[in-house]
C-alpha positions as CSV (number, residue, x, y, z in Angstrom):
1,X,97.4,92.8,88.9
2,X,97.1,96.4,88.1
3,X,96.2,97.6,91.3
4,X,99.3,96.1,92.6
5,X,101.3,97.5,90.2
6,X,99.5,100.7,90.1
7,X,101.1,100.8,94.1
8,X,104.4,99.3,93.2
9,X,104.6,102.3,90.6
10,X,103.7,104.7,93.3
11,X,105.8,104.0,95.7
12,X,108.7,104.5,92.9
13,X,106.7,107.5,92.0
14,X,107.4,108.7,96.0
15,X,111.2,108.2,96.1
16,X,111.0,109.6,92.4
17,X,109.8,112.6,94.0
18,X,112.0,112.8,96.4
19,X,115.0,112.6,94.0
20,X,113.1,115.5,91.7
21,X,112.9,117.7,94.5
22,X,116.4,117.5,95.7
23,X,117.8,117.7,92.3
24,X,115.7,120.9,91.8
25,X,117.1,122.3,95.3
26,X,120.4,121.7,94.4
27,X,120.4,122.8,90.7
28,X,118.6,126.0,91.8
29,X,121.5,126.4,94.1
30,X,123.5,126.2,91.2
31,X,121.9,128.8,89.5
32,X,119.4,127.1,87.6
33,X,116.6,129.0,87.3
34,X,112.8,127.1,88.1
35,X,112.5,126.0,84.6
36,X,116.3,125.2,83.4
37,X,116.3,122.9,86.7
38,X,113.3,121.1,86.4
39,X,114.6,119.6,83.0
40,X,117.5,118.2,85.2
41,X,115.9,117.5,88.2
42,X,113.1,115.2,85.9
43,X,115.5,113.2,84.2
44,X,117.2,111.9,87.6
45,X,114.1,111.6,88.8
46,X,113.1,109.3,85.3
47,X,116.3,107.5,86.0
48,X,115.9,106.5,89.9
49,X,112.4,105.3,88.9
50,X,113.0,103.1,85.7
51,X,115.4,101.4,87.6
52,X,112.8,100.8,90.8
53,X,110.1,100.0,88.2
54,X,112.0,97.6,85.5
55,X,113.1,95.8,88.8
56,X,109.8,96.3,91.1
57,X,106.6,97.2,89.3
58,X,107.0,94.9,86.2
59,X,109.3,92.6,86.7
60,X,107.7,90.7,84.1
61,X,109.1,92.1,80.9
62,X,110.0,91.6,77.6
63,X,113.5,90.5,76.7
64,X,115.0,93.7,75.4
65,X,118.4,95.2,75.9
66,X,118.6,97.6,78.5
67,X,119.4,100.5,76.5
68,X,116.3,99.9,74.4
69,X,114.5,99.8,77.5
70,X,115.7,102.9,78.7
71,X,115.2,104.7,76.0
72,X,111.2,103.0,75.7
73,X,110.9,104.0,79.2
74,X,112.5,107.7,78.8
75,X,109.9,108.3,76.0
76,X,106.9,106.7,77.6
77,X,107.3,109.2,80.3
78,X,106.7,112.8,78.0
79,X,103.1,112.1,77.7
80,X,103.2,112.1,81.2
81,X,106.3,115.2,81.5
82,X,104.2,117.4,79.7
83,X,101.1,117.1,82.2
84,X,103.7,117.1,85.0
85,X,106.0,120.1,83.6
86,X,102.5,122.2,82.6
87,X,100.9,122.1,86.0
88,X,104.5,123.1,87.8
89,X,104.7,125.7,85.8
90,X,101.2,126.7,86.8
91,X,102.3,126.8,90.4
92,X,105.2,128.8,90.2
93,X,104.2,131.1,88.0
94,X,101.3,132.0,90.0
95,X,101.9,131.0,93.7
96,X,104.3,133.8,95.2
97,X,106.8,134.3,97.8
98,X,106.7,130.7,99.8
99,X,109.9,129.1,99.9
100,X,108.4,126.1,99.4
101,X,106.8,127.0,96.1
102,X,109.3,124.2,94.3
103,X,108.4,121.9,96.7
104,X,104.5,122.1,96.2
105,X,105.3,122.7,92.4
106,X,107.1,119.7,92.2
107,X,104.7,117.7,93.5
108,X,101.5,118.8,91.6
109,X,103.1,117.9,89.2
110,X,104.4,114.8,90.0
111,X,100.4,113.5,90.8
112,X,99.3,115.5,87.7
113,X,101.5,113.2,85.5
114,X,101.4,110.0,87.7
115,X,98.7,107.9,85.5
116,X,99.5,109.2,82.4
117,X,103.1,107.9,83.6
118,X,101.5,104.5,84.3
119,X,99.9,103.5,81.8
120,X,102.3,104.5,79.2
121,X,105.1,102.1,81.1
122,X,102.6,99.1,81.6
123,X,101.5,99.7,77.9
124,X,103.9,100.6,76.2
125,X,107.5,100.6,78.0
126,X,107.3,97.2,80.0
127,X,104.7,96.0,77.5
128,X,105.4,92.1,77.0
């Protein structure tokens, strides 16, 4: 059942990415700077994927509002935001002059803090 899961939560974790990366884009067109956008490209990003994963990945959950949910979810996910915010900021800070660099950043980080994201929501967020 966990490897299952494990792909279920992946495949969030891909369209999760997808959603970080064009938030980041677009709040850096904004005038965001790297660090000031990735806060609001992550929480999108936490947003599209609860929704895929309380739907998806563990569909069998415990009866709990959905705001208590969310808010489980949302703080399961720092453990694994620190890991993920920590090896972005490794990337830009020392990979120069790509345009790409939030791009790659975005996803190092994203498979830094994938299975600390995991087991924190099957253990703790979704936990029965």
């Amino acid at each position: 059942m966990i490897g299952s899961q494990f792909v279920r939560f992946a495949v969030a974790g891909v369209v999760g990415f997808v959603v970080d990366a064009a938030l980041l884009y677009l709040a850096l067109a904004c005038g965001f700077g790297f660090f000031a956008g990735r806060i609001v490209s992550f929480m999108g990003a936490v947003w599209v994927t609860w929704r895929i994963n309380r739907r998806h990945t563990f569909r069998e959950r415990p009866e709990r509002s959905v705001w208590v949910e969310w808010w489980r979810y949302m703080l399961s996910m720092l453990g694994g935001a620190s890991v993920n915010y920590a090896a972005y900021s490794i990337v830009v800070l020392t990979v120069q002059g790509l345009r790409l660099v939030p791009l790659i950043a975005v996803a190092c980080g994203s498979v830094a803090g994938m299975f600390v994201n995991f087991f924190a929501a099957k253990f703790w967020a979704f936990r029965k």
